[in-house]
N, CA, C and O atoms as a GROMACS GRO file, in nm:
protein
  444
    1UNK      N    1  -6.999   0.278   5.366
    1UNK     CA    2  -7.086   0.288   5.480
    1UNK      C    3  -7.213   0.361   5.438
    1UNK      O    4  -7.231   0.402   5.323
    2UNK      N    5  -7.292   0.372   5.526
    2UNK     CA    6  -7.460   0.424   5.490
    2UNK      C    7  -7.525   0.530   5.599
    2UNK      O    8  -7.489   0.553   5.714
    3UNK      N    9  -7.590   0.564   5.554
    3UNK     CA   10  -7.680   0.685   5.728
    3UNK      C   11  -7.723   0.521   5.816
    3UNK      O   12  -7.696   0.498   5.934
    4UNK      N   13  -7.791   0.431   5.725
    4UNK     CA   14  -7.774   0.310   5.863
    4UNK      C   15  -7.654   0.305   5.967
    4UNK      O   16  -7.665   0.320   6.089
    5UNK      N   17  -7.557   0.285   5.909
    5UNK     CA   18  -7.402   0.286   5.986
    5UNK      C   19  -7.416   0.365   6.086
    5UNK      O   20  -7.415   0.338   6.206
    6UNK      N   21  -7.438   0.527   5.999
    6UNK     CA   22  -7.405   0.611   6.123
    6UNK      C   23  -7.525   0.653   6.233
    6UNK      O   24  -7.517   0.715   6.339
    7UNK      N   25  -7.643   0.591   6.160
    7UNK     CA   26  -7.718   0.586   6.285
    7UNK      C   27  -7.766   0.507   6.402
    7UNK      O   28  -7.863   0.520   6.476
    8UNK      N   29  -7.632   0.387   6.391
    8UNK     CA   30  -7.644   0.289   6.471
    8UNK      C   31  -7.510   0.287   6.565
    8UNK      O   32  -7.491   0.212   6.661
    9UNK      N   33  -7.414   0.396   6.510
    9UNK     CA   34  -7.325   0.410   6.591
    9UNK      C   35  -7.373   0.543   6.711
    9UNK      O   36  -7.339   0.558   6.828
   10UNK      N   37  -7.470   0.629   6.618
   10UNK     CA   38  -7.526   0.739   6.741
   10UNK      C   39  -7.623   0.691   6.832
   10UNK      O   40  -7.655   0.758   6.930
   11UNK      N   41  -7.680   0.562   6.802
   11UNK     CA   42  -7.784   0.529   6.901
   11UNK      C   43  -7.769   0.466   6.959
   11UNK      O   44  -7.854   0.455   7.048
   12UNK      N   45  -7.664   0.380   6.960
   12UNK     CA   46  -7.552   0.329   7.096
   12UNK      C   47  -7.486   0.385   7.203
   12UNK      O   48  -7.433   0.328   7.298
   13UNK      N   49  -7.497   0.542   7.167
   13UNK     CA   50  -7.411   0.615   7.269
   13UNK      C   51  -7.530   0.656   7.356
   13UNK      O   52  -7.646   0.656   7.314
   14UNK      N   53  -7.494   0.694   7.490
   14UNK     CA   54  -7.582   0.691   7.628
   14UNK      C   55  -7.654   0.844   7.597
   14UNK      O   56  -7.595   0.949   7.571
   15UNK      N   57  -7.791   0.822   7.606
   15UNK     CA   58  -7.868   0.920   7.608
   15UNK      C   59  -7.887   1.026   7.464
   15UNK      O   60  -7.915   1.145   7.448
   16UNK      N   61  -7.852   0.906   7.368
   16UNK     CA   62  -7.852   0.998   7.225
   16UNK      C   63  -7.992   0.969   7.197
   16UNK      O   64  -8.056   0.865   7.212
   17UNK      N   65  -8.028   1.096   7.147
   17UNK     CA   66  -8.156   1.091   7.070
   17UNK      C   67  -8.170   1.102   6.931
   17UNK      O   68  -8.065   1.106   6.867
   18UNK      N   69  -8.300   1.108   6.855
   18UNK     CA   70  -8.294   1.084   6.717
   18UNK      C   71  -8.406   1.222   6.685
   18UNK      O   72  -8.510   1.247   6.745
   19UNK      N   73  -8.362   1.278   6.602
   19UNK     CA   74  -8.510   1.375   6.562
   19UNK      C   75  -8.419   1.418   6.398
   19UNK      O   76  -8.308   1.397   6.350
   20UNK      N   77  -8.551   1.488   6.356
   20UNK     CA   78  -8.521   1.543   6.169
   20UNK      C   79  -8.629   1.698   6.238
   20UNK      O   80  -8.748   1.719   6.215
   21UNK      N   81  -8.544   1.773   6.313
   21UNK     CA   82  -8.583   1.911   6.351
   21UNK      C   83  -8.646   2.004   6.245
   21UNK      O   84  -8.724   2.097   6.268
   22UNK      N   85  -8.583   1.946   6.080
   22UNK     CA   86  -8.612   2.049   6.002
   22UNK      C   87  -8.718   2.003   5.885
   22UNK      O   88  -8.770   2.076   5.801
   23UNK      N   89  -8.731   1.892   5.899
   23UNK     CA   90  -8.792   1.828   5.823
   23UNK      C   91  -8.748   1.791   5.705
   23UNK      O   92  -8.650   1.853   5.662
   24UNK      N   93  -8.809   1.679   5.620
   24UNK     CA   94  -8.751   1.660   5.484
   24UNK      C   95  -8.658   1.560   5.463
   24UNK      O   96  -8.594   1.555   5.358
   25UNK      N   97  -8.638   1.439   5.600
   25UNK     CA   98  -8.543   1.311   5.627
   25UNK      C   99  -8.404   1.326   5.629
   25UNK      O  100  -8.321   1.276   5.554
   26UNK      N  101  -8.385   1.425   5.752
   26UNK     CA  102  -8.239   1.448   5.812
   26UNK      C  103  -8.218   1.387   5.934
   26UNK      O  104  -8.306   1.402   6.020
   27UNK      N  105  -8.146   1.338   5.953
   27UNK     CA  106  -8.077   1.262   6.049
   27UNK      C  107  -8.001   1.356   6.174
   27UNK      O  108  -7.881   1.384   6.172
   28UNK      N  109  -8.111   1.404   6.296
   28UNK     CA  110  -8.044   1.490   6.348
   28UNK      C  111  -8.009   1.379   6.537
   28UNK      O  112  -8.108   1.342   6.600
   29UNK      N  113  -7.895   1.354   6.581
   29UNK     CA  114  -7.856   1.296   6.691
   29UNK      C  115  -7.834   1.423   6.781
   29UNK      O  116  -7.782   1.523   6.732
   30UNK      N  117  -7.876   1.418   6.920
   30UNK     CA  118  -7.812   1.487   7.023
   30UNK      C  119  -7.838   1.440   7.156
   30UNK      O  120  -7.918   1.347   7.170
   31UNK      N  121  -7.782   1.489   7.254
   31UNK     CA  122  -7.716   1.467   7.372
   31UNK      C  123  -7.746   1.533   7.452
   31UNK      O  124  -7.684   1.640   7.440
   32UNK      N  125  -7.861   1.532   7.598
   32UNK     CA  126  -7.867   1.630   7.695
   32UNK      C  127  -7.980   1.782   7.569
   32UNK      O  128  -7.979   1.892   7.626
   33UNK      N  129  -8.044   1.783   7.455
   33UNK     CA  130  -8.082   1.848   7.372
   33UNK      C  131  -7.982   1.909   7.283
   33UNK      O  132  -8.032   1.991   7.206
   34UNK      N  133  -7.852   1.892   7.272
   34UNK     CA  134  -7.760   1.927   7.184
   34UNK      C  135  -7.707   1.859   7.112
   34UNK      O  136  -7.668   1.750   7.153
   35UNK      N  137  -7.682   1.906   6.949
   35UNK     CA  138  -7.694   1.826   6.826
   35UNK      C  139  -7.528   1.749   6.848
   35UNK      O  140  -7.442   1.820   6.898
   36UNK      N  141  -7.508   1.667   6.826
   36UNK     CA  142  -7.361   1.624   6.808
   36UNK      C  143  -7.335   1.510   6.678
   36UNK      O  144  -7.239   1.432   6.676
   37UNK      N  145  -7.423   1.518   6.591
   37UNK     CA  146  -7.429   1.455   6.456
   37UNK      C  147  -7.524   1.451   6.351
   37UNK      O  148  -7.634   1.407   6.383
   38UNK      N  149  -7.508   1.485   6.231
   38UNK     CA  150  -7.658   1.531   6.180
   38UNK      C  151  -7.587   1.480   6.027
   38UNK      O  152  -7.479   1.514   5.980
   39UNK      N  153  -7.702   1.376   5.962
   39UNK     CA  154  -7.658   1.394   5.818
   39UNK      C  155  -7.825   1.441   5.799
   39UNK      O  156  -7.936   1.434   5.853
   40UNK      N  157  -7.733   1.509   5.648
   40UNK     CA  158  -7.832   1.590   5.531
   40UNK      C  159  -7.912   1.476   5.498
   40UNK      O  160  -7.897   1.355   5.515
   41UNK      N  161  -8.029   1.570   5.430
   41UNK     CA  162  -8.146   1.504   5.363
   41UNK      C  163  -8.089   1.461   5.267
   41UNK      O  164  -8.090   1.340   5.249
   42UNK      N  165  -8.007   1.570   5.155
   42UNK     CA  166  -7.954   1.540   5.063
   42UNK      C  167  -7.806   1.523   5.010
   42UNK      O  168  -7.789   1.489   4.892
   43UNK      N  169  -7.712   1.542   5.082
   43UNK     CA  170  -7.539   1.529   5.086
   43UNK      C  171  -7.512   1.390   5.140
   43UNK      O  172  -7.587   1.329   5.216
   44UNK      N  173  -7.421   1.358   5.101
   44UNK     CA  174  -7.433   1.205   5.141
   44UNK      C  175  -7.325   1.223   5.228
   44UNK      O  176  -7.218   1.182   5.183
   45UNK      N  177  -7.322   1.292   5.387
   45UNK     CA  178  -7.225   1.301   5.439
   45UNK      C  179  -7.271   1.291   5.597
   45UNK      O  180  -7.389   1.255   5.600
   46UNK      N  181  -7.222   1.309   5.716
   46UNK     CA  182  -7.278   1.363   5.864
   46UNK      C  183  -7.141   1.430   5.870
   46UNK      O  184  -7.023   1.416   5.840
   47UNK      N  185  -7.245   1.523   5.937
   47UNK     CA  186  -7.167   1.635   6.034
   47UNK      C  187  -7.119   1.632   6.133
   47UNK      O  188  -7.210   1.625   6.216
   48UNK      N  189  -6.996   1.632   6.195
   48UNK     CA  190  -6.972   1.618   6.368
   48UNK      C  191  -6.885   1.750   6.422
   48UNK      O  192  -6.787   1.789   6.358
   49UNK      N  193  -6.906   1.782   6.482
   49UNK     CA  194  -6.817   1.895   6.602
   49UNK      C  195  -6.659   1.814   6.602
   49UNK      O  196  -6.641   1.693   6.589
   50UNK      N  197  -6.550   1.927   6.622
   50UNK     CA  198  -6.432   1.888   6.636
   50UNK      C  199  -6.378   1.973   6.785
   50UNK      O  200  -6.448   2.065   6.828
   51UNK      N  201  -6.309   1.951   6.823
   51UNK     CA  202  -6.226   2.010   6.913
   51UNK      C  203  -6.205   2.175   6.895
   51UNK      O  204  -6.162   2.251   6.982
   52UNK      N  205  -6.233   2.201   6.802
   52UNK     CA  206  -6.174   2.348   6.766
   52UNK      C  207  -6.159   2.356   6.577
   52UNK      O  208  -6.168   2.260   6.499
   53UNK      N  209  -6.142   2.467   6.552
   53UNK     CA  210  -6.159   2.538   6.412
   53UNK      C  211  -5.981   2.463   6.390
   53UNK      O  212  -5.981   2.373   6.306
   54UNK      N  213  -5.869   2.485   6.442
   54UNK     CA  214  -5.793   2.414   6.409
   54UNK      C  215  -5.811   2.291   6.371
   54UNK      O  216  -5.736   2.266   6.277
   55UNK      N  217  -5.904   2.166   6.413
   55UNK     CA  218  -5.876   2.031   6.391
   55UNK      C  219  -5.977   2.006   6.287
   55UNK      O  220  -5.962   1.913   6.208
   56UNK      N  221  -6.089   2.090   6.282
   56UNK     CA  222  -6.141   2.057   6.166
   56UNK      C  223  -6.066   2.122   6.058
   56UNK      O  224  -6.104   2.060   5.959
   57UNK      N  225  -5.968   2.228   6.010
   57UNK     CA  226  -5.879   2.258   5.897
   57UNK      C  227  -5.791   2.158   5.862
   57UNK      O  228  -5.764   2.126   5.747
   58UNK      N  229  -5.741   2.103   5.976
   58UNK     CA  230  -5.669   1.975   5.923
   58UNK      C  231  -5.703   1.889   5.882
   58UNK      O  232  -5.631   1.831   5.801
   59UNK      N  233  -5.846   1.829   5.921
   59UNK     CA  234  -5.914   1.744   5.850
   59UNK      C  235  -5.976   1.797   5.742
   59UNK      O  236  -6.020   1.705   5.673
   60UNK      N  237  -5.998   1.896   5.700
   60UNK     CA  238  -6.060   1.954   5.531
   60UNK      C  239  -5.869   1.940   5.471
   60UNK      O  240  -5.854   1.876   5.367
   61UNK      N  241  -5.783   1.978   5.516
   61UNK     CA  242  -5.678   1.985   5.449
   61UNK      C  243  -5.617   1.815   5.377
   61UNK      O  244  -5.569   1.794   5.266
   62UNK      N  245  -5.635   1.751   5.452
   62UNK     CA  246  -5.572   1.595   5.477
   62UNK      C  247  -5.693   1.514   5.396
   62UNK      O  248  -5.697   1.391   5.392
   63UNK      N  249  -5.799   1.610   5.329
   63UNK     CA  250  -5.862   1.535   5.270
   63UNK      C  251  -5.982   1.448   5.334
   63UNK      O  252  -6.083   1.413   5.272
   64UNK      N  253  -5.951   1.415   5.489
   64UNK     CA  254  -6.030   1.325   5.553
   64UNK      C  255  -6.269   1.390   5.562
   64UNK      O  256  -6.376   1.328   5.563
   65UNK      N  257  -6.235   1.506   5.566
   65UNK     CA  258  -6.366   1.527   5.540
   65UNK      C  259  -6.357   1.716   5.515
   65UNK      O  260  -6.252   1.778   5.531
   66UNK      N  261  -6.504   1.787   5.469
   66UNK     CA  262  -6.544   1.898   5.409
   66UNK      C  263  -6.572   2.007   5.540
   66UNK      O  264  -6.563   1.984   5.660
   67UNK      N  265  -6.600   2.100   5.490
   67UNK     CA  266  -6.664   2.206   5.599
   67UNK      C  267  -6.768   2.185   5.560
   67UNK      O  268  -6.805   2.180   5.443
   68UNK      N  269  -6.849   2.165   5.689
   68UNK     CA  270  -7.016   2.145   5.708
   68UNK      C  271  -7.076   2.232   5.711
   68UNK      O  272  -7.081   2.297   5.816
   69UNK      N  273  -7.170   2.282   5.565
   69UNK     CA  274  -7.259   2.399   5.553
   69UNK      C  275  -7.360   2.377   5.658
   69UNK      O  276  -7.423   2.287   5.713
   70UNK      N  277  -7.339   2.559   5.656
   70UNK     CA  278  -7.438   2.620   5.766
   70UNK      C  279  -7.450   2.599   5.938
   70UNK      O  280  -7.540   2.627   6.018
   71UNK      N  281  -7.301   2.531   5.953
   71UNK     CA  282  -7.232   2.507   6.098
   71UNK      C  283  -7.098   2.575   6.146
   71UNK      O  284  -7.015   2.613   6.063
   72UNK      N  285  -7.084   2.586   6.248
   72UNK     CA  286  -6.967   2.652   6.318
   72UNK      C  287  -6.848   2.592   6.213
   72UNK      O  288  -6.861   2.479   6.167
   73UNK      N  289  -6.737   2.670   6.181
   73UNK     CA  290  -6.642   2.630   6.144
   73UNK      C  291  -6.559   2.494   6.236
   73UNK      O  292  -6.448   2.461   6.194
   74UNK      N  293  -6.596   2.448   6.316
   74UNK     CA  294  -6.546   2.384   6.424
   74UNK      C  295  -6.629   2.266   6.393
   74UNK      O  296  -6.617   2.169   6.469
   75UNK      N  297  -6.721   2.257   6.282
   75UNK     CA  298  -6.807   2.144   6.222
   75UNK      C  299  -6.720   2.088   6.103
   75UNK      O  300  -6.675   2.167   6.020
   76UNK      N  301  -6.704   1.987   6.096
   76UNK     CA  302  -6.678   1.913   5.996
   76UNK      C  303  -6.773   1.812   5.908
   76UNK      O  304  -6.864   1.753   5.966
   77UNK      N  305  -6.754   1.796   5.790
   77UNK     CA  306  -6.864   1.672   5.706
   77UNK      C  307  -6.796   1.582   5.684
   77UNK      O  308  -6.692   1.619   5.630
   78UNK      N  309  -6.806   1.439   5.704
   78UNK     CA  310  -6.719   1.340   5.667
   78UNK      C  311  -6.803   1.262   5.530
   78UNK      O  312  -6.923   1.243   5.546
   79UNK      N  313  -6.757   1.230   5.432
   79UNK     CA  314  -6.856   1.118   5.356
   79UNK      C  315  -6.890   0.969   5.398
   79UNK      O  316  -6.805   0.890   5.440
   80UNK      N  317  -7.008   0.944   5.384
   80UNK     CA  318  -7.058   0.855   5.444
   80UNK      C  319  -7.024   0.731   5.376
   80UNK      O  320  -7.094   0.630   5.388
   81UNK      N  321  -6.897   0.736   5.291
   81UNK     CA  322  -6.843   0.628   5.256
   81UNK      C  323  -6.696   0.608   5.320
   81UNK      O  324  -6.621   0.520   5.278
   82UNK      N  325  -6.659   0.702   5.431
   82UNK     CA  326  -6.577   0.684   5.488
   82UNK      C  327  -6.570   0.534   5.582
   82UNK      O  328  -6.660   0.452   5.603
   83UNK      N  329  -6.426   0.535   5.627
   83UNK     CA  330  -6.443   0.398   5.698
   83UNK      C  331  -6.544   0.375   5.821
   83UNK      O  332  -6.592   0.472   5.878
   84UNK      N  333  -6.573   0.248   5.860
   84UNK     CA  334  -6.701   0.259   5.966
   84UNK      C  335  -6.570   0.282   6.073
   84UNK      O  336  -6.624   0.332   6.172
   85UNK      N  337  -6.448   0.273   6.097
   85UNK     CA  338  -6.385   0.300   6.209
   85UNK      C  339  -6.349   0.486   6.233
   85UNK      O  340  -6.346   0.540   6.343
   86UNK      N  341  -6.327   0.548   6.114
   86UNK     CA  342  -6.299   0.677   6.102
   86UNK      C  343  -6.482   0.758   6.130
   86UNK      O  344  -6.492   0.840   6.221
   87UNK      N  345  -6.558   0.735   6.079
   87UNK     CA  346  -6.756   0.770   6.105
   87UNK      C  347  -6.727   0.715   6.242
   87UNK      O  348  -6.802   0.805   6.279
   88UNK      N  349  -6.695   0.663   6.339
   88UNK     CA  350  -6.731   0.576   6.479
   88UNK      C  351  -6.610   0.663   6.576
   88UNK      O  352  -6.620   0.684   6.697
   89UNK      N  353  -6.503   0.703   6.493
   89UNK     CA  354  -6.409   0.806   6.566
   89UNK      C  355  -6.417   0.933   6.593
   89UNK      O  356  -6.354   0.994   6.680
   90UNK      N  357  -6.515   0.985   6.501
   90UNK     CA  358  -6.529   1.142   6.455
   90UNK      C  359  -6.656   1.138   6.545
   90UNK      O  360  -6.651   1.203   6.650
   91UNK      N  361  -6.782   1.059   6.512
   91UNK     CA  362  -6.858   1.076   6.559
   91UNK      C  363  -6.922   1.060   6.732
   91UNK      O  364  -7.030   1.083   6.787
   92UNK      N  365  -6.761   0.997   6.783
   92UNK     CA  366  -6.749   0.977   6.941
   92UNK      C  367  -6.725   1.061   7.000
   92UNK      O  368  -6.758   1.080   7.117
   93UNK      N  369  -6.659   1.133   6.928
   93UNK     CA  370  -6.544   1.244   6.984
   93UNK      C  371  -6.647   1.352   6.957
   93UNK      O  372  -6.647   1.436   7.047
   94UNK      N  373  -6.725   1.371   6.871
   94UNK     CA  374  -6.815   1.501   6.855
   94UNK      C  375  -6.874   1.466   6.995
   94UNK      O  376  -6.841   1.544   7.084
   95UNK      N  377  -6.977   1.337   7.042
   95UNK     CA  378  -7.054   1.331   7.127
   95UNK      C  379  -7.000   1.361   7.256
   95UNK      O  380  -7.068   1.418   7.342
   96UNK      N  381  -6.875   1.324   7.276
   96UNK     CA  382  -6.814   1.374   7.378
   96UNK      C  383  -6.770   1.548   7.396
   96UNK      O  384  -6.751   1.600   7.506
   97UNK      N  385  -6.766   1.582   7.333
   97UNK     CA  386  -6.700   1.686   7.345
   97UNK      C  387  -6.811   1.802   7.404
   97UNK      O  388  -6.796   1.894   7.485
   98UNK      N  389  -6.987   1.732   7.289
   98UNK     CA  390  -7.093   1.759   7.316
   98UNK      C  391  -7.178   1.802   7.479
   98UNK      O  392  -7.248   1.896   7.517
   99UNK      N  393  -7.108   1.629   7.564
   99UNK     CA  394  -7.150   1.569   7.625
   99UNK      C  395  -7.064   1.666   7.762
   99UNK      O  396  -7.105   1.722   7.864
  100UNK      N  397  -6.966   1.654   7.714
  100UNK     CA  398  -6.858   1.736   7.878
  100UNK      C  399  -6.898   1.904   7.848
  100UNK      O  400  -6.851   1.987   7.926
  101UNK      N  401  -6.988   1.953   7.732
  101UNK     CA  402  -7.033   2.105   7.762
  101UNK      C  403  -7.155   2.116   7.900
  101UNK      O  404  -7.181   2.207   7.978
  102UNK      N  405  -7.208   1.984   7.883
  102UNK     CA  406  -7.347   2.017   7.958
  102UNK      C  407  -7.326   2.027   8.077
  102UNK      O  408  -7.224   2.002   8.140
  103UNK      N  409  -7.448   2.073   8.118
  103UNK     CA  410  -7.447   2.117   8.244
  103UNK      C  411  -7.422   1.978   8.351
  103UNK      O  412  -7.465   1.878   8.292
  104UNK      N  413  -7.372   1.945   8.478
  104UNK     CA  414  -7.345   1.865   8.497
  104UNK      C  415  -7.474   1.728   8.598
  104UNK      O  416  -7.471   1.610   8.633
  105UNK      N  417  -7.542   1.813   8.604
  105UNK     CA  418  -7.697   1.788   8.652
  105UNK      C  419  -7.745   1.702   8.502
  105UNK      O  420  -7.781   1.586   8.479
  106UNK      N  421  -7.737   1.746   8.470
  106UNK     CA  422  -7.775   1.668   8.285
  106UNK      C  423  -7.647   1.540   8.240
  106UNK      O  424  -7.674   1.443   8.169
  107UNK      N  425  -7.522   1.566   8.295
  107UNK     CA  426  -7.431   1.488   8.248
  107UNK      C  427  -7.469   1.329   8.309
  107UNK      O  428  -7.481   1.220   8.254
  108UNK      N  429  -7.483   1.384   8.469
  108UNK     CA  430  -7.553   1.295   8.552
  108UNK      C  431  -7.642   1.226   8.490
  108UNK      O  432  -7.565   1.151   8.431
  109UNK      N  433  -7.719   1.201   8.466
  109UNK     CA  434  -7.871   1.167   8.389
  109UNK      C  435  -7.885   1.045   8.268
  109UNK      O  436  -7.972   0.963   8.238
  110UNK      N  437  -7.755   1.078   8.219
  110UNK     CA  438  -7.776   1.018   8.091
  110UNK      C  439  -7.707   0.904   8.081
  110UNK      O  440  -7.702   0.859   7.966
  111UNK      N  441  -7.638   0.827   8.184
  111UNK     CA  442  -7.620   0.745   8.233
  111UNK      C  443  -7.433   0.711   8.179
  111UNK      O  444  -7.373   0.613   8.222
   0.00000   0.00000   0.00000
């Protein structure tokens, strides 16, 4: 799979946006203004939010993806050669999880 892949699975989801906040061709997605997927300029991976610091250990343990520098332990990195069904699972579930924090005036909105 490619940052194409995964940036065509984040820009399908309702009210995702696209920005590189830091500059230097990072791939930053969020929701309501909150990030819920970001690949590096230079790691060939994206980042997504998990449920909790538990579910991302199991996934660094099981091999399925890394701890995502310079994010909450509750961030995970998957490689972007992972399957397009496992990148489309991780990265739903980040947006959601994203998506049910916001405020609900904003949840409203985004269709």
């Amino acid at each position: 799979m490619s940052r194409e892949t995964v940036n065509r699975i984040c820009a399908a989801l309702p009210g995702a946006e696209h920005s590189d906040p830091w500059g230097g061709g990072h791939d930053c997605w969020k929701v309501g203004g909150k990030m819920f997927a970001v690949t590096g300029a230079v790691d060939p991976s994206v980042s997504v939010k998990t449920d909790g610091v538990e579910t991302a250990e199991m996934l660094i343990e099981a091999g399925v993806a890394e701890h995502a520098r310079y994010l909450h332990r509750s961030w995970v990195a998957l490689p972007l050669d992972s399957s397009e069904d496992e990148l489309r699972h991780r990265i739903e579930a980040s947006y959601h999880i994203i998506r049910k924090a916001l405020p609900k005036k904003i949840q409203n909105n985004l269709g």
